[in-house]
PDB file of N, CA, C and O in Angstrom:
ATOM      1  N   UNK A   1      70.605-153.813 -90.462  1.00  0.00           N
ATOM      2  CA  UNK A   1      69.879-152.763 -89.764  1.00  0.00           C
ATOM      3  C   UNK A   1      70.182-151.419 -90.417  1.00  0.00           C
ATOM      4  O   UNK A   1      71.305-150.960 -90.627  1.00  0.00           O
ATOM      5  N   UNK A   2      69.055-150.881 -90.693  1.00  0.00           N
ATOM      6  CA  UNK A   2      69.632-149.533 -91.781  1.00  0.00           C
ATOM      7  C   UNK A   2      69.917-148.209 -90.198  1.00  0.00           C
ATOM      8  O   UNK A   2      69.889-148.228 -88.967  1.00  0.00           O
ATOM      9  N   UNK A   3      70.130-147.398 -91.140  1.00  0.00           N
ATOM     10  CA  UNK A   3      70.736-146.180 -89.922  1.00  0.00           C
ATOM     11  C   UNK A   3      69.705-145.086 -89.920  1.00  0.00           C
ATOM     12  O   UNK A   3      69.144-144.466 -90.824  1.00  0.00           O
ATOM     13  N   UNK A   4      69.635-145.048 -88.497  1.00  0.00           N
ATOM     14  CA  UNK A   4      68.330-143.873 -88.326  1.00  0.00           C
ATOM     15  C   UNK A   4      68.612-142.928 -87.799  1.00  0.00           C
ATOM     16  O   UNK A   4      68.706-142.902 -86.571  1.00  0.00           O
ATOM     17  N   UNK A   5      68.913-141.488 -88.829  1.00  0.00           N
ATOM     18  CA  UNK A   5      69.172-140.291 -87.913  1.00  0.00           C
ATOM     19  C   UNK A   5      67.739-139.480 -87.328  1.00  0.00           C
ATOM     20  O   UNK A   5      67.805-138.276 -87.081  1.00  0.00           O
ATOM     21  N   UNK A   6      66.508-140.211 -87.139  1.00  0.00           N
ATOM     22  CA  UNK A   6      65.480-139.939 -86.539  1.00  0.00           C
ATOM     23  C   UNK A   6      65.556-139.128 -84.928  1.00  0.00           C
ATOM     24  O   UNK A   6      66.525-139.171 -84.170  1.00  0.00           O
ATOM     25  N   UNK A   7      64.391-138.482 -84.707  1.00  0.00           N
ATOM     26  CA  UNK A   7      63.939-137.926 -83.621  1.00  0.00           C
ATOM     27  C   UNK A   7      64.290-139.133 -82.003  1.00  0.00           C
ATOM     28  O   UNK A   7      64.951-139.020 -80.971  1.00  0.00           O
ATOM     29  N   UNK A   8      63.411-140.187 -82.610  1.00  0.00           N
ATOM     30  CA  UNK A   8      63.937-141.054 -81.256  1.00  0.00           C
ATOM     31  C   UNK A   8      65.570-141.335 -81.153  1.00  0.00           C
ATOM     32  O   UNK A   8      66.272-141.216 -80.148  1.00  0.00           O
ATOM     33  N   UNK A   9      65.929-141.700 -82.351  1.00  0.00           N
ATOM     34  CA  UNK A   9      67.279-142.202 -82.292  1.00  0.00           C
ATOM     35  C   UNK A   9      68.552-141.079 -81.368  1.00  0.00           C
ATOM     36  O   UNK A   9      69.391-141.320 -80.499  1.00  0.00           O
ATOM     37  N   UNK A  10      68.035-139.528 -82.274  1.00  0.00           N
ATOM     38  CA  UNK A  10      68.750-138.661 -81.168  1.00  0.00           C
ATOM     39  C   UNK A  10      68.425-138.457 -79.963  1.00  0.00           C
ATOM     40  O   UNK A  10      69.150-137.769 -79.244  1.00  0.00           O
ATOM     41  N   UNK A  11      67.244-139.027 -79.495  1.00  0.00           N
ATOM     42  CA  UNK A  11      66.616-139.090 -77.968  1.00  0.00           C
ATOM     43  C   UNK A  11      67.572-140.257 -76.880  1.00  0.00           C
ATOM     44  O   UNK A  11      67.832-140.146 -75.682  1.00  0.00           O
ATOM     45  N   UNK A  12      67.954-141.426 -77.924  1.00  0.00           N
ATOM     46  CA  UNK A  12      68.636-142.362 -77.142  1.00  0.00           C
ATOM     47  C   UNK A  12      69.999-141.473 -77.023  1.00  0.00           C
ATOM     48  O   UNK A  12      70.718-141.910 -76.125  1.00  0.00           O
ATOM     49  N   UNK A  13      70.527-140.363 -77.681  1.00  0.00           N
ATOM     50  CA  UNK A  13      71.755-140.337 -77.351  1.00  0.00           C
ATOM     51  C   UNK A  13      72.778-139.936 -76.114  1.00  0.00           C
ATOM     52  O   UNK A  13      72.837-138.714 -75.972  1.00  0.00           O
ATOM     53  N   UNK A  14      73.444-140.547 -75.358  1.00  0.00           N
ATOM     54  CA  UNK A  14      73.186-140.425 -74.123  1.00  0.00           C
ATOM     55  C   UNK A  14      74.776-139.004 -73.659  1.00  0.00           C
ATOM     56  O   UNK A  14      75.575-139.147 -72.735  1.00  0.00           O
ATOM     57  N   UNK A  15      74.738-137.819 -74.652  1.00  0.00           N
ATOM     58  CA  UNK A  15      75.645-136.449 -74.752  1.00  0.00           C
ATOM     59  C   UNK A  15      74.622-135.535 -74.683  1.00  0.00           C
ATOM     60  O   UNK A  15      75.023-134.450 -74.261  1.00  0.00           O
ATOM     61  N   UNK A  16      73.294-135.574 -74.975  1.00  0.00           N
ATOM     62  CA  UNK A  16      72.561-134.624 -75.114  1.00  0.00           C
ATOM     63  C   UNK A  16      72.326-134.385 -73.518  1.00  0.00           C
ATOM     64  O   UNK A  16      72.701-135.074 -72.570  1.00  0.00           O
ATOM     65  N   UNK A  17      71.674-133.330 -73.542  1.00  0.00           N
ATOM     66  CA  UNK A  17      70.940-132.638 -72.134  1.00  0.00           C
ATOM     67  C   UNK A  17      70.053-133.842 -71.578  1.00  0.00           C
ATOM     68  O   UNK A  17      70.230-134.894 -72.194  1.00  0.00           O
ATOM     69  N   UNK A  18      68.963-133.898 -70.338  1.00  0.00           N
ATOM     70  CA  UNK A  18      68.406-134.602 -69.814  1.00  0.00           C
ATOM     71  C   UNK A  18      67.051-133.528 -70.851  1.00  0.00           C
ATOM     72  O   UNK A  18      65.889-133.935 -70.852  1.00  0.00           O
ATOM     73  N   UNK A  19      67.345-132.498 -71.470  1.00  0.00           N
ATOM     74  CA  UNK A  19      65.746-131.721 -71.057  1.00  0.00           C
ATOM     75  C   UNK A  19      65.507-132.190 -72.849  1.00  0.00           C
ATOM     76  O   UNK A  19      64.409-132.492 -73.316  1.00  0.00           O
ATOM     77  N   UNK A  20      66.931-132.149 -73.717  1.00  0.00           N
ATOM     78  CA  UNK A  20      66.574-132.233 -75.040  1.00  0.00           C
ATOM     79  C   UNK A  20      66.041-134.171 -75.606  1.00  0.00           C
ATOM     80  O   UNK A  20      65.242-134.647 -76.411  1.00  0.00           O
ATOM     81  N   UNK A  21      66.920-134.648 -74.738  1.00  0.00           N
ATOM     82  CA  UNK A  21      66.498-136.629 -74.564  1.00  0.00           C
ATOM     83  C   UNK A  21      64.636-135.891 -74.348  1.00  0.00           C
ATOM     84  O   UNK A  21      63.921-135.735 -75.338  1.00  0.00           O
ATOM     85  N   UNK A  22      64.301-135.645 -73.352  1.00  0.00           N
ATOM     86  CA  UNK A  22      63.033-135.368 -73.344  1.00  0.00           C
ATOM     87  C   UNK A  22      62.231-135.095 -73.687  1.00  0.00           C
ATOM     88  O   UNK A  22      61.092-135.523 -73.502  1.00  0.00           O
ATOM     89  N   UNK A  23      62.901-133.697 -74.742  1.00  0.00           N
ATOM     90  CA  UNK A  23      61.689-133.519 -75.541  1.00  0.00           C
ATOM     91  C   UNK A  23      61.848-134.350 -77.068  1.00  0.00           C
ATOM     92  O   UNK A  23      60.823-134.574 -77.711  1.00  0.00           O
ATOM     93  N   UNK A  24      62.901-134.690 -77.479  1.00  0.00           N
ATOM     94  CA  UNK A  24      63.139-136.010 -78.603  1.00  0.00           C
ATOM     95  C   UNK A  24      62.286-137.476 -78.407  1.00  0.00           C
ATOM     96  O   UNK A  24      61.899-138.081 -79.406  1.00  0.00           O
ATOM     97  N   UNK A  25      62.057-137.933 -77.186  1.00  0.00           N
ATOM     98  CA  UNK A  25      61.744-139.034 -76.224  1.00  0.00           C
ATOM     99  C   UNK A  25      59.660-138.730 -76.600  1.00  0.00           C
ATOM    100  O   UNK A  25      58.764-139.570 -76.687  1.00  0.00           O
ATOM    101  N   UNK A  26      59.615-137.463 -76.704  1.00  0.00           N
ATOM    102  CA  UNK A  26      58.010-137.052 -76.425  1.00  0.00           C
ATOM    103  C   UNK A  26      57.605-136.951 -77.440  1.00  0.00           C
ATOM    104  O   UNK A  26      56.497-137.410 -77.715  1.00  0.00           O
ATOM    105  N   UNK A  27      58.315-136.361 -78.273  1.00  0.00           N
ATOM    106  CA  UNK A  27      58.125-136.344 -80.275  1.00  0.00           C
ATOM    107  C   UNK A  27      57.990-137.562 -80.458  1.00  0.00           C
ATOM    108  O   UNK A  27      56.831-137.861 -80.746  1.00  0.00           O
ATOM    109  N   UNK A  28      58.903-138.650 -80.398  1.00  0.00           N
ATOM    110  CA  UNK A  28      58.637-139.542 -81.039  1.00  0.00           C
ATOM    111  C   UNK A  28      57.601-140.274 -80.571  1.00  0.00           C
ATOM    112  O   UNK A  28      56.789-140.662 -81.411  1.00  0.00           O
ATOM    113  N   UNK A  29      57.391-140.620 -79.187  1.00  0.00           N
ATOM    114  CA  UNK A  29      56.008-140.748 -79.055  1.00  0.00           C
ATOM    115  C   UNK A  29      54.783-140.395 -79.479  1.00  0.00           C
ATOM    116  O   UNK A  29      53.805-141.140 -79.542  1.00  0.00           O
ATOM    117  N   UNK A  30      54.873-138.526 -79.956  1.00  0.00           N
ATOM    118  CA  UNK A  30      53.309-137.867 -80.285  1.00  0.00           C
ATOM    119  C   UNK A  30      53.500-138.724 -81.677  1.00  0.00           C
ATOM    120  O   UNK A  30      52.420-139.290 -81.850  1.00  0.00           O
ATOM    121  N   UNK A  31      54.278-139.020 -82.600  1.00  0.00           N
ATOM    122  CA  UNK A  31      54.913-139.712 -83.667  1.00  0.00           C
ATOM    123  C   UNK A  31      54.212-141.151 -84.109  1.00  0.00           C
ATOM    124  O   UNK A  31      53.656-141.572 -85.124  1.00  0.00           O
ATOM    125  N   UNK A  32      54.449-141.531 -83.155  1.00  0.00           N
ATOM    126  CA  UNK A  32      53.805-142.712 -82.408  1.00  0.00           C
ATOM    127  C   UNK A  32      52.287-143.020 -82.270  1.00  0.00           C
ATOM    128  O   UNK A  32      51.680-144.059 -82.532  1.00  0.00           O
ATOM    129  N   UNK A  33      51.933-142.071 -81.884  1.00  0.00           N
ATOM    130  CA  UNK A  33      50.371-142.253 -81.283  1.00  0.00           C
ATOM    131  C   UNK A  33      49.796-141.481 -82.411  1.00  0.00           C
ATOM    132  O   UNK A  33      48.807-141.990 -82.938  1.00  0.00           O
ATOM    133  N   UNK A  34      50.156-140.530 -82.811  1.00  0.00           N
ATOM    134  CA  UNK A  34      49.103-139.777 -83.687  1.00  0.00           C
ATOM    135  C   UNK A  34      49.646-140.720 -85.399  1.00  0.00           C
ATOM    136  O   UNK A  34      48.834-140.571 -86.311  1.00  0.00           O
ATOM    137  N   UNK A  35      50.718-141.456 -85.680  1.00  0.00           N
ATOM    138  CA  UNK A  35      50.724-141.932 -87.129  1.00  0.00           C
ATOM    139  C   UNK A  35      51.379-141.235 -88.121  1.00  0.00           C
ATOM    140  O   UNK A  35      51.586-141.615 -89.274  1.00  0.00           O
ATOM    141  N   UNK A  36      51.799-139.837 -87.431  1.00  0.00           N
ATOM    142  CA  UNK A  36      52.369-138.938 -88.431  1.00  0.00           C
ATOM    143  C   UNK A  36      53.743-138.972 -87.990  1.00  0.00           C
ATOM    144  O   UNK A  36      54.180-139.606 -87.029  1.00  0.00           O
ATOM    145  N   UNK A  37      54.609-137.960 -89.069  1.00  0.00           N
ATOM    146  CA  UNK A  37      56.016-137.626 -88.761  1.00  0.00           C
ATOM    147  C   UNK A  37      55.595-135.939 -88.602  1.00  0.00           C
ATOM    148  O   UNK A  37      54.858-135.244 -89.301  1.00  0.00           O
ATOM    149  N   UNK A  38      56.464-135.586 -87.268  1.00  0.00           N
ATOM    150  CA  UNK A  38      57.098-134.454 -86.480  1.00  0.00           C
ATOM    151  C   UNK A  38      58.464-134.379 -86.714  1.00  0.00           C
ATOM    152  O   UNK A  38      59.425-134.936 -86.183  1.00  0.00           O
ATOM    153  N   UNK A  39      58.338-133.468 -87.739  1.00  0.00           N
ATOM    154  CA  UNK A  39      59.811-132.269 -88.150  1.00  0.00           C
ATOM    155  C   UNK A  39      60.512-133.407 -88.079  1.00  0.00           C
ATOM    156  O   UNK A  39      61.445-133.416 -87.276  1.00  0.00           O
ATOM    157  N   UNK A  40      60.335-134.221 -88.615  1.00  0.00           N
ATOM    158  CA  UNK A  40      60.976-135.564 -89.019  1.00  0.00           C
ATOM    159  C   UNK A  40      60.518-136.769 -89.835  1.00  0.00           C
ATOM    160  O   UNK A  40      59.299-136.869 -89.971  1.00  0.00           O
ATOM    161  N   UNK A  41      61.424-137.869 -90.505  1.00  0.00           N
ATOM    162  CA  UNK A  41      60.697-138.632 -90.923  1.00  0.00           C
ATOM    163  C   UNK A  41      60.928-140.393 -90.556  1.00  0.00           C
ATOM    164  O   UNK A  41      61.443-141.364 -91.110  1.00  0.00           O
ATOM    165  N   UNK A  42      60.314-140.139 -89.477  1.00  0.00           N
ATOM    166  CA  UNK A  42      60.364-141.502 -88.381  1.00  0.00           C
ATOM    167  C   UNK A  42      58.887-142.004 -88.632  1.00  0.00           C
ATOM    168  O   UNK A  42      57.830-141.400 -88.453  1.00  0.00           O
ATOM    169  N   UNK A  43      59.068-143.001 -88.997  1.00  0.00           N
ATOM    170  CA  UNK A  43      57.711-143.963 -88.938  1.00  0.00           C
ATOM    171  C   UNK A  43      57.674-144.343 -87.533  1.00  0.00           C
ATOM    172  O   UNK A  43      58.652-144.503 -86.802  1.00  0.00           O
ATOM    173  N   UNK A  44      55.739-144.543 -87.055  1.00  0.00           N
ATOM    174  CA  UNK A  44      55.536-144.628 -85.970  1.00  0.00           C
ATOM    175  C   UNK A  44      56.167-146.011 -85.171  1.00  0.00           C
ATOM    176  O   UNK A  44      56.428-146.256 -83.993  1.00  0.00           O
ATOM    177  N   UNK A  45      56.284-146.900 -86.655  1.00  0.00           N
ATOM    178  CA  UNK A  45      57.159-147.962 -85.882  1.00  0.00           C
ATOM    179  C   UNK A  45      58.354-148.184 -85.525  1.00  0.00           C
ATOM    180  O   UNK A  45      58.707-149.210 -84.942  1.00  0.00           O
ATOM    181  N   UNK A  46      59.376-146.892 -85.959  1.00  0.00           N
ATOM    182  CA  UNK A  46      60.613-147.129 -85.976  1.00  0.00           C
ATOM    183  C   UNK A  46      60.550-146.583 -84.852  1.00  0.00           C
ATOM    184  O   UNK A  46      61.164-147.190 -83.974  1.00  0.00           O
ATOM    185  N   UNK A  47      59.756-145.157 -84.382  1.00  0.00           N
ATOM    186  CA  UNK A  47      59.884-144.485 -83.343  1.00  0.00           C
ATOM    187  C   UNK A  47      59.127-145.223 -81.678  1.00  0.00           C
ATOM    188  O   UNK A  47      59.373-144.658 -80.612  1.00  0.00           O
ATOM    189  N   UNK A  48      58.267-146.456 -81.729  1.00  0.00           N
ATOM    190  CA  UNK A  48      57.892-147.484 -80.981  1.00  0.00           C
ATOM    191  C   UNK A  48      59.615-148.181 -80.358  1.00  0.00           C
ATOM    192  O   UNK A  48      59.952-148.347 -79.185  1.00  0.00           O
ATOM    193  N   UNK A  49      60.463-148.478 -81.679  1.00  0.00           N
ATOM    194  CA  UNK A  49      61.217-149.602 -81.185  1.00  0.00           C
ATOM    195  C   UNK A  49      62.296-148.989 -80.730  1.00  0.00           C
ATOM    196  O   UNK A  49      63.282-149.567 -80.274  1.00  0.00           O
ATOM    197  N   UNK A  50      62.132-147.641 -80.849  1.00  0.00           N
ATOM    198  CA  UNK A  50      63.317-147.029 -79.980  1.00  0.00           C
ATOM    199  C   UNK A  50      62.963-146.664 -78.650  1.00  0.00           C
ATOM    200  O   UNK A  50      63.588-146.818 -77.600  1.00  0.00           O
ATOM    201  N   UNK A  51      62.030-146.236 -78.840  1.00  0.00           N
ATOM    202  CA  UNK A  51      60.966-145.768 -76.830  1.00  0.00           C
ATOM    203  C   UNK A  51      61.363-147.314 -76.466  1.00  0.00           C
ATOM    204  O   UNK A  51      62.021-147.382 -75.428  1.00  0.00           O
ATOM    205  N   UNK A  52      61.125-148.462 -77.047  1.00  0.00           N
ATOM    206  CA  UNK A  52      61.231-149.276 -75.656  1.00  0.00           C
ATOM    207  C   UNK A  52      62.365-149.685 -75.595  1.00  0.00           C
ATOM    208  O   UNK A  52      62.638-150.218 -74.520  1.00  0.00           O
ATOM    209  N   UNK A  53      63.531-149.632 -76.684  1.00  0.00           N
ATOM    210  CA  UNK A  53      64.781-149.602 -76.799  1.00  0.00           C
ATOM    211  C   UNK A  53      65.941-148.507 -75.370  1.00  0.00           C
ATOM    212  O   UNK A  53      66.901-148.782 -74.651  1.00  0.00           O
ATOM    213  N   UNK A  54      64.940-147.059 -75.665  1.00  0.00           N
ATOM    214  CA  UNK A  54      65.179-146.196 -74.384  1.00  0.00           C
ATOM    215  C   UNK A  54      65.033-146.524 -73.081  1.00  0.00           C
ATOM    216  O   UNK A  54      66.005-146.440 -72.331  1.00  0.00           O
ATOM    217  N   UNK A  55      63.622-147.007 -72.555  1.00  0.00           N
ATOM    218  CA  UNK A  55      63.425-147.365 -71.774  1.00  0.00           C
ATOM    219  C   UNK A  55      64.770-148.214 -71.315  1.00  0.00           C
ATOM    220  O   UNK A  55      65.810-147.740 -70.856  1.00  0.00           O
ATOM    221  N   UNK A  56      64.467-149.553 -71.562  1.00  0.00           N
ATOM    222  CA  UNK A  56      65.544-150.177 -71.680  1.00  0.00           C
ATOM    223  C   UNK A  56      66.900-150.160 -71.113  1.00  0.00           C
ATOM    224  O   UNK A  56      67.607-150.957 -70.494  1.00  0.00           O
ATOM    225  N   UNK A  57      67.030-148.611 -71.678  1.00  0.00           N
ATOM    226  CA  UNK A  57      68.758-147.948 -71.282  1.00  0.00           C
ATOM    227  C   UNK A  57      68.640-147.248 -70.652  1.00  0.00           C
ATOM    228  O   UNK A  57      69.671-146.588 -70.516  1.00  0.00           O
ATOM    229  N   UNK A  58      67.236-146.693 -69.627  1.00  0.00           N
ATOM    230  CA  UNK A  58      67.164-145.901 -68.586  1.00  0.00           C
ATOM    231  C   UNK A  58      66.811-145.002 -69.097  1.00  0.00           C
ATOM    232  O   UNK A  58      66.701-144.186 -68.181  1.00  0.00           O
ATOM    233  N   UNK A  59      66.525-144.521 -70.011  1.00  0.00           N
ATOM    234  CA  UNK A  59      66.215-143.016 -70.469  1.00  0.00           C
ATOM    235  C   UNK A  59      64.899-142.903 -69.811  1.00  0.00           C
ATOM    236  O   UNK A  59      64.038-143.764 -69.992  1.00  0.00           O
ATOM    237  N   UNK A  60      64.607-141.319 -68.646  1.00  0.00           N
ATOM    238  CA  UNK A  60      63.882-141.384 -67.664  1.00  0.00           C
ATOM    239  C   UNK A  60      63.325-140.126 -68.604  1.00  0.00           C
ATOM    240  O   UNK A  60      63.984-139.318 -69.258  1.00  0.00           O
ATOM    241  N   UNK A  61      62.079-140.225 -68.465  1.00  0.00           N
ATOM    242  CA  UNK A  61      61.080-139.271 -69.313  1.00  0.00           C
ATOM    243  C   UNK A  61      60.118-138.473 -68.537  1.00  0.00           C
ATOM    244  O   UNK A  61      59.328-137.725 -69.114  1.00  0.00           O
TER     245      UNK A  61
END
């Protein structure tokens, strides 16, 4: 498994704020849906398997 210092990945991290998980959590989604990378370089699929990875661990959005 390679290492992802991506947008979602710092969204799972569970030291950050509730407001910054949130807006990391929403990037990688727009990430997601639109196909592009946001001030990052997360493919829309890496940033998919972490949203449901989040979910998952409770991360409430």
């Amino acid at each position: 498994m390679k290492k992802n210092n991506g947008i979602a990945h710092l969204a799972s991290q569970t030291t950050l704020p509730q407001q910054q998980k949130k807006r990391y959590a929403l990037q990688a989604i727009a990430t997601l849906l639109l196909g592009i990378t946001i001030s990052d370089n997360v493919i829309a699929l890496t940033a998919f398997d972490h949203i449901v990875l989040m979910f998952i661990q409770g991360v409430k959005l």
